[in-house]
N, CA, C and O atoms as a GROMACS GRO file, in nm:
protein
  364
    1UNK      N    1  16.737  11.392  18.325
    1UNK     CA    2  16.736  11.251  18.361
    1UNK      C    3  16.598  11.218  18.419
    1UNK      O    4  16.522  11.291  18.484
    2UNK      N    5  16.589  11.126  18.391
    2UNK     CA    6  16.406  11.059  18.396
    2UNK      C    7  16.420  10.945  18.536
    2UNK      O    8  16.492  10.845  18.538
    3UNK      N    9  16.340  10.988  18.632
    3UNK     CA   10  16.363  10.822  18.704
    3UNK      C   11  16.236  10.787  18.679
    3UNK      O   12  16.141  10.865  18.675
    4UNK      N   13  16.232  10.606  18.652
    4UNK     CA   14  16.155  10.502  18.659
    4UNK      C   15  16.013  10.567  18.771
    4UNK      O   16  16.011  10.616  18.883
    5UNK      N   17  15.914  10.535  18.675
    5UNK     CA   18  15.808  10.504  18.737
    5UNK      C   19  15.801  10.442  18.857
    5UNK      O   20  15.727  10.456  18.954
    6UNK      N   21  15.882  10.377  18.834
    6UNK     CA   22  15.842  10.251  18.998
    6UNK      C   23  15.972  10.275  19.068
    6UNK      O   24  15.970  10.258  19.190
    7UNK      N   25  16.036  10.295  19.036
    7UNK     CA   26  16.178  10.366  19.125
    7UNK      C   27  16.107  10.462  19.240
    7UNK      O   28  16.105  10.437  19.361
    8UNK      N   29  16.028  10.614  19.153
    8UNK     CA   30  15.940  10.730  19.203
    8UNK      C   31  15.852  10.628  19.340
    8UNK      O   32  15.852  10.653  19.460
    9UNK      N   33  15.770  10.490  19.254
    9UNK     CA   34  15.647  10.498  19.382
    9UNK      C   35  15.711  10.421  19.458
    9UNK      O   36  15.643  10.421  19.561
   10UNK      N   37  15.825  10.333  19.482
   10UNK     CA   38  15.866  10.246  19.549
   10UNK      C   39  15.954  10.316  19.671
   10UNK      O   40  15.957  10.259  19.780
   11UNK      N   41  16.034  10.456  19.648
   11UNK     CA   42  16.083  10.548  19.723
   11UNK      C   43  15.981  10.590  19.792
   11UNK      O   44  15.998  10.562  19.911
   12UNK      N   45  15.869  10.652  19.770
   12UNK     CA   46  15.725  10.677  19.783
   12UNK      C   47  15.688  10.618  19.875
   12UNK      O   48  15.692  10.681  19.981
   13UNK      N   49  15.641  10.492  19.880
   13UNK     CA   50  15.568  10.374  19.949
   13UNK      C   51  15.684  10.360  20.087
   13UNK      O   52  15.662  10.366  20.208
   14UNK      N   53  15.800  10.343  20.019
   14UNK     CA   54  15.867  10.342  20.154
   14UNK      C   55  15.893  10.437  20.257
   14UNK      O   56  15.942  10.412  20.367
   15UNK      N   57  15.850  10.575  20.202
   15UNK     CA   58  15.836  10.667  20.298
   15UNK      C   59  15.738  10.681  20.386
   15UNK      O   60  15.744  10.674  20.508
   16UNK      N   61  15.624  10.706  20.301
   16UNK     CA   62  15.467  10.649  20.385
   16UNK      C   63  15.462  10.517  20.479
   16UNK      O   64  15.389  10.518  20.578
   17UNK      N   65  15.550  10.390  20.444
   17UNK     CA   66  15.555  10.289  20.533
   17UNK      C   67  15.650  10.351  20.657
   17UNK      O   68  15.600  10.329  20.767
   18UNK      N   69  15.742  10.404  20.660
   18UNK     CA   70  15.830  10.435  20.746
   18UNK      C   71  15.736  10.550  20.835
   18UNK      O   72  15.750  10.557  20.957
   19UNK      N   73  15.648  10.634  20.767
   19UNK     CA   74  15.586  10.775  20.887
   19UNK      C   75  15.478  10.647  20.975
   19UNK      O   76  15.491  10.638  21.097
   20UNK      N   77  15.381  10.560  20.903
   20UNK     CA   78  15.304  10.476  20.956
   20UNK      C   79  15.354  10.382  21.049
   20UNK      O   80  15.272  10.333  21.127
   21UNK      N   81  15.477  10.345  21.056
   21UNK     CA   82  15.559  10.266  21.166
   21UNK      C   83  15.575  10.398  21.285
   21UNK      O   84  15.570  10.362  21.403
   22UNK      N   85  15.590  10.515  21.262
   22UNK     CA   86  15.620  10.554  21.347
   22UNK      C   87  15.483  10.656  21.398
   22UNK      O   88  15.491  10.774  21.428
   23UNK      N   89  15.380  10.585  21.397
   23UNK     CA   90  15.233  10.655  21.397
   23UNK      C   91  15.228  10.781  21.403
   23UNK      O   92  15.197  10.855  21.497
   24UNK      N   93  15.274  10.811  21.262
   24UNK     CA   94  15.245  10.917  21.177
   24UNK      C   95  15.196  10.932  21.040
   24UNK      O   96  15.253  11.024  20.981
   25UNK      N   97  15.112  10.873  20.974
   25UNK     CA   98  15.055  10.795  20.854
   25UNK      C   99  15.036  10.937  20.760
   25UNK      O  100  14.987  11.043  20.798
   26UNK      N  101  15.078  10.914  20.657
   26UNK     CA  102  15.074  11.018  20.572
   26UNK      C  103  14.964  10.988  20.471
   26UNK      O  104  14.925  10.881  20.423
   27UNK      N  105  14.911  11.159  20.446
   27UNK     CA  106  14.776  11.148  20.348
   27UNK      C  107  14.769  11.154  20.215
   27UNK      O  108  14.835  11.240  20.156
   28UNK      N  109  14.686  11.062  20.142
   28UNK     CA  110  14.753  11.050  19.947
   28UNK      C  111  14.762  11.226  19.966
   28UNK      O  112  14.874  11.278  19.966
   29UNK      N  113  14.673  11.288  19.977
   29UNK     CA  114  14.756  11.422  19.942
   29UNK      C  115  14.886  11.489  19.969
   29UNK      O  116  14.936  11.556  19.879
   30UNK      N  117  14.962  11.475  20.116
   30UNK     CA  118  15.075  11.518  20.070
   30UNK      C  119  15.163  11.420  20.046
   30UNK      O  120  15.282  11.444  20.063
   31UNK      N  121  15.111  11.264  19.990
   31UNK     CA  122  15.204  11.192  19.940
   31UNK      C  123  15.252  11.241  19.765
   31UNK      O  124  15.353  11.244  19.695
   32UNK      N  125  15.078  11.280  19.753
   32UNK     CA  126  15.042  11.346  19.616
   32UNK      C  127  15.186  11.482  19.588
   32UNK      O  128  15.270  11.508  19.502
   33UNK      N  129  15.148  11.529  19.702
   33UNK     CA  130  15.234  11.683  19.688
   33UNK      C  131  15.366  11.639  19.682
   33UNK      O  132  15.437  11.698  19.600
   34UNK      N  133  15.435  11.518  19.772
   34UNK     CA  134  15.565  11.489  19.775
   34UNK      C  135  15.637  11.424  19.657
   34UNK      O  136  15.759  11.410  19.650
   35UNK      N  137  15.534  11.380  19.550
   35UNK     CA  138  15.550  11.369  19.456
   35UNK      C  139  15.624  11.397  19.345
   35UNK      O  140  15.729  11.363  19.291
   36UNK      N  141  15.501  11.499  19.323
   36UNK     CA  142  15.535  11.621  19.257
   36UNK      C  143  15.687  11.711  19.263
   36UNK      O  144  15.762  11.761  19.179
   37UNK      N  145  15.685  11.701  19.385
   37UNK     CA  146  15.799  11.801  19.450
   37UNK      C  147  15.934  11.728  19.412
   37UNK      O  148  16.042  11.787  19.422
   38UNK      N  149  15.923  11.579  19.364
   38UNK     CA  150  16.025  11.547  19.364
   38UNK      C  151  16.073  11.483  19.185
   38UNK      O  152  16.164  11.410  19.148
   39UNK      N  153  15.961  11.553  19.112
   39UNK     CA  154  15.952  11.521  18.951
   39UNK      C  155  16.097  11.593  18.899
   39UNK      O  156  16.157  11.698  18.923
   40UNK      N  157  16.111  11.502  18.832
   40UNK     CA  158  16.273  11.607  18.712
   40UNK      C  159  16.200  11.732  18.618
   40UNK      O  160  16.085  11.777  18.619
   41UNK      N  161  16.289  11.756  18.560
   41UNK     CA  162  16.265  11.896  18.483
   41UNK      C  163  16.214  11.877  18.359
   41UNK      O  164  16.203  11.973  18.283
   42UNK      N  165  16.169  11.724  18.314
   42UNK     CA  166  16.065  11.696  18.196
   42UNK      C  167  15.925  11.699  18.282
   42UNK      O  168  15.832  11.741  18.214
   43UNK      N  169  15.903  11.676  18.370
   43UNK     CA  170  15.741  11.694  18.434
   43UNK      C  171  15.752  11.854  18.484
   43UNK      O  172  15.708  11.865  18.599
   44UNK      N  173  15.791  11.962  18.437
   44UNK     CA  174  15.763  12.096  18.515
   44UNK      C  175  15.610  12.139  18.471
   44UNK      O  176  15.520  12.207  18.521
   45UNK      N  177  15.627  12.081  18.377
   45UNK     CA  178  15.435  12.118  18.298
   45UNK      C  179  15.363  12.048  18.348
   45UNK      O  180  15.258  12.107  18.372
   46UNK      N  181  15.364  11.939  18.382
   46UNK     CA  182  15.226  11.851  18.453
   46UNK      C  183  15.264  11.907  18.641
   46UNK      O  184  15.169  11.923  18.717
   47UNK      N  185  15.356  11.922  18.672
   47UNK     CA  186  15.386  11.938  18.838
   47UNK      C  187  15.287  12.115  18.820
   47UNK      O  188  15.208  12.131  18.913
   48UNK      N  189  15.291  12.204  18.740
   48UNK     CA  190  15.243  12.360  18.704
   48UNK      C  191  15.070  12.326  18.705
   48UNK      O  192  14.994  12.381  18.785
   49UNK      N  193  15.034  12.243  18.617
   49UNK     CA  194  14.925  12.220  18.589
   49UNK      C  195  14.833  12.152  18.740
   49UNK      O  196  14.734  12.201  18.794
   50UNK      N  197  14.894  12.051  18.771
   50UNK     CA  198  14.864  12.018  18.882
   50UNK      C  199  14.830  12.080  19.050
   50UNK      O  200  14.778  12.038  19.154
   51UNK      N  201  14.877  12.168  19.014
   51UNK     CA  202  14.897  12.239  19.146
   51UNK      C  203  14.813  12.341  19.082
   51UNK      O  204  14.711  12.349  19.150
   52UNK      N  205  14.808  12.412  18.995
   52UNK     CA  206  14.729  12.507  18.974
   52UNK      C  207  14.574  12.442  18.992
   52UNK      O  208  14.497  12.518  19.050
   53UNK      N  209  14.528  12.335  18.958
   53UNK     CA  210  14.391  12.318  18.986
   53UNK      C  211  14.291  12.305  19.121
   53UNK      O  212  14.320  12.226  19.211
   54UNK      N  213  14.197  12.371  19.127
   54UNK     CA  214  14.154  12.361  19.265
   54UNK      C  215  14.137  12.275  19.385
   54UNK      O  216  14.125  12.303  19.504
   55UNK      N  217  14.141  12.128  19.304
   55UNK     CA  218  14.106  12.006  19.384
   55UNK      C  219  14.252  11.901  19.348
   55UNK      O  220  14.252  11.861  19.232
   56UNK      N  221  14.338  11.867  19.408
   56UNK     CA  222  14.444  11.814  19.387
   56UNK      C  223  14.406  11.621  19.384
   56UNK      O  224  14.345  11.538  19.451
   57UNK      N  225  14.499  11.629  19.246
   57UNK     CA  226  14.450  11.494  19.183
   57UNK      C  227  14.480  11.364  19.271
   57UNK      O  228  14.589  11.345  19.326
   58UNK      N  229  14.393  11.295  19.278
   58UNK     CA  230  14.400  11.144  19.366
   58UNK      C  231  14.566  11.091  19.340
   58UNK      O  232  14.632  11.141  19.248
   59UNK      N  233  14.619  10.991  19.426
   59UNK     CA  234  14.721  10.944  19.410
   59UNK      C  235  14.734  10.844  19.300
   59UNK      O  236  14.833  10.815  19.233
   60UNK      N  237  14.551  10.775  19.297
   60UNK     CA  238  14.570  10.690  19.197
   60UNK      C  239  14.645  10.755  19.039
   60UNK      O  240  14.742  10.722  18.971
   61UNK      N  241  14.532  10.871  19.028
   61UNK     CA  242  14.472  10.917  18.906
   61UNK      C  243  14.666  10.996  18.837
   61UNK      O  244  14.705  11.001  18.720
   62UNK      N  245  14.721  11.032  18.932
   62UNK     CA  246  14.814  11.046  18.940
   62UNK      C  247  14.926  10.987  18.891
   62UNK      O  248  15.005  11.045  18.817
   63UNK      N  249  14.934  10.904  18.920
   63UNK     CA  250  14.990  10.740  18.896
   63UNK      C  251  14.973  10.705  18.754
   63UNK      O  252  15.067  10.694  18.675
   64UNK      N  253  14.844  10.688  18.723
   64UNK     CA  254  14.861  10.657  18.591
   64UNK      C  255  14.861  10.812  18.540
   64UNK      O  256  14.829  10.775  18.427
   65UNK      N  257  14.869  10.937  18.527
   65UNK     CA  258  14.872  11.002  18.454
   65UNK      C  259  15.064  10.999  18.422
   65UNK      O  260  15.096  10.977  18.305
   66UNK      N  261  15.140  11.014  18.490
   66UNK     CA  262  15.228  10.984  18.516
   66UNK      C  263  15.332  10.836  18.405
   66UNK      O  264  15.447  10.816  18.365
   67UNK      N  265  15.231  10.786  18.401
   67UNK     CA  266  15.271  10.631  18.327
   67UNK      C  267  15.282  10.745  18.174
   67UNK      O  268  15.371  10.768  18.093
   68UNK      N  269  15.148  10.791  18.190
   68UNK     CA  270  15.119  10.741  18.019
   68UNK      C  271  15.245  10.937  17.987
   68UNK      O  272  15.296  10.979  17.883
   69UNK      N  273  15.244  10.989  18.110
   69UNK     CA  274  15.326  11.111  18.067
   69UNK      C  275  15.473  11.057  17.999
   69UNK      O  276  15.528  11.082  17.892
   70UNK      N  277  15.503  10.987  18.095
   70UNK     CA  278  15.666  10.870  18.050
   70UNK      C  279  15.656  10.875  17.921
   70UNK      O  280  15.703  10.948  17.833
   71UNK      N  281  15.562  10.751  17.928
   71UNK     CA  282  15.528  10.665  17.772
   71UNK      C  283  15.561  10.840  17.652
   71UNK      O  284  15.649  10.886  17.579
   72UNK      N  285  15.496  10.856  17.675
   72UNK     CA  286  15.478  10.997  17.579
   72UNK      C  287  15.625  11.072  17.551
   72UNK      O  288  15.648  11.088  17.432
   73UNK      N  289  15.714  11.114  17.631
   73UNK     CA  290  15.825  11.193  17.656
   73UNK      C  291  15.962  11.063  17.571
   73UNK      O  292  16.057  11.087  17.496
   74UNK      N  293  15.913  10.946  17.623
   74UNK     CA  294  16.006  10.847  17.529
   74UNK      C  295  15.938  10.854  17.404
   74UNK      O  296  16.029  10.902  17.336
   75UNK      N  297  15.860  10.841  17.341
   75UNK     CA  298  15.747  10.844  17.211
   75UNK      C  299  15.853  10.920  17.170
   75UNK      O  300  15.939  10.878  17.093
   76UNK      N  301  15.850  11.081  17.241
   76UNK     CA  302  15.937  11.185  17.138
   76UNK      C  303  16.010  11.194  17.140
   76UNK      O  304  16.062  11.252  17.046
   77UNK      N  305  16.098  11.140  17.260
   77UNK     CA  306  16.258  11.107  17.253
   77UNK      C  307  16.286  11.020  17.150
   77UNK      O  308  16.393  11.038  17.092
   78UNK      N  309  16.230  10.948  17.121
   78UNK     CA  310  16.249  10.834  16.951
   78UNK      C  311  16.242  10.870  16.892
   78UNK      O  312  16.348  10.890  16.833
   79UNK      N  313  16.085  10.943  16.811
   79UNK     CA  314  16.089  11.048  16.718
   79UNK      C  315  16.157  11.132  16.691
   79UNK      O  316  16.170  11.149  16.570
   80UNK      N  317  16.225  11.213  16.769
   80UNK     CA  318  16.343  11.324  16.747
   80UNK      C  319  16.425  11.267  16.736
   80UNK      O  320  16.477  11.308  16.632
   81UNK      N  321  16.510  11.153  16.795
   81UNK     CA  322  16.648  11.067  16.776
   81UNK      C  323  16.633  11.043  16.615
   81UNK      O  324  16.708  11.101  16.537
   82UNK      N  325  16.551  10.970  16.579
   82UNK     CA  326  16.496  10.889  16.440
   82UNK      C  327  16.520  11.009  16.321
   82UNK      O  328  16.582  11.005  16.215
   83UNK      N  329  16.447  11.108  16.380
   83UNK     CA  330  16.482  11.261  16.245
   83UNK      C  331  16.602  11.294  16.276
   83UNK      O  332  16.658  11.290  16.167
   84UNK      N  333  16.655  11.314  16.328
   84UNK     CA  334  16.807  11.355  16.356
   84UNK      C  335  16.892  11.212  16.282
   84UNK      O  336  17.002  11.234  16.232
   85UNK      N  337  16.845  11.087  16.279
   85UNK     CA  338  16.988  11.006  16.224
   85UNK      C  339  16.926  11.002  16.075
   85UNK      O  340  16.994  10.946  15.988
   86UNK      N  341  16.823  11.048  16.048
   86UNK     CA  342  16.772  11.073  15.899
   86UNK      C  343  16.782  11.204  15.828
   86UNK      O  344  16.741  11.232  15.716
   87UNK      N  345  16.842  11.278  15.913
   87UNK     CA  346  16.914  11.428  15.889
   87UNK      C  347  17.039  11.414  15.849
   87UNK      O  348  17.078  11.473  15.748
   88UNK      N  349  17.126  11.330  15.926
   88UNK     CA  350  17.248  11.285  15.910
   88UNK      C  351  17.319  11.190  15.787
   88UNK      O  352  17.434  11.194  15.744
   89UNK      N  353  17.198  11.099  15.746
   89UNK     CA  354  17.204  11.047  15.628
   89UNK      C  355  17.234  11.120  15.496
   89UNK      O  356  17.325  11.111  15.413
   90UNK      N  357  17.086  11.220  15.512
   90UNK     CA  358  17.082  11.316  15.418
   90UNK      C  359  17.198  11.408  15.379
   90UNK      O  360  17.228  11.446  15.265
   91UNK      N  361  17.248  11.432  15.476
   91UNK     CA  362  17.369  11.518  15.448
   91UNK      C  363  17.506  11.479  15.378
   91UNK      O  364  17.594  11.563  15.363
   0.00000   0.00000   0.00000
């Protein structure tokens, strides 16, 4: 199961607003890390990749990598649905 892009940063944002009310302001990096930590089991390859690199990616850069990862994972969720009901025809 996939959650929404903006579901992810809106849970996100409200956590960071809630540590900053209580002057404790959290840093894009372990907002970055809390992220991650909280991706489903279609991002285990970008959450692997990410963490393995030496310099941990901006929140922005993040963000949109994230968009266009979605975009991509539905791309092939269509594509595979689409050959599968054209498999079914065939038969």
């Amino acid at each position: 199961m996939f959650t929404s892009q903006s579901k992810v940063s809106s849970k996100d944002e409200t956590c960071a607003d809630n540590l900053v009310v209580a002057t404790h302001p959290i840093t894009d990096d372990d907002l970055v890390l809390f992220i991650l930590g909280g991706l489903g089991q279609g991002y285990d390859d970008v959450v692997v990749s990410f963490i393995a690199r030496a310099d941990l990616i901006s929140l922005f850069d993040l963000h949109g990598f994230l968009l266009s990862h979605k975009y991509h994972l539905e791309q092939m969720t269509s594509l595979v649905q689409g050959l599968g009901s054209q498999a079914n025809l065939s038969t």
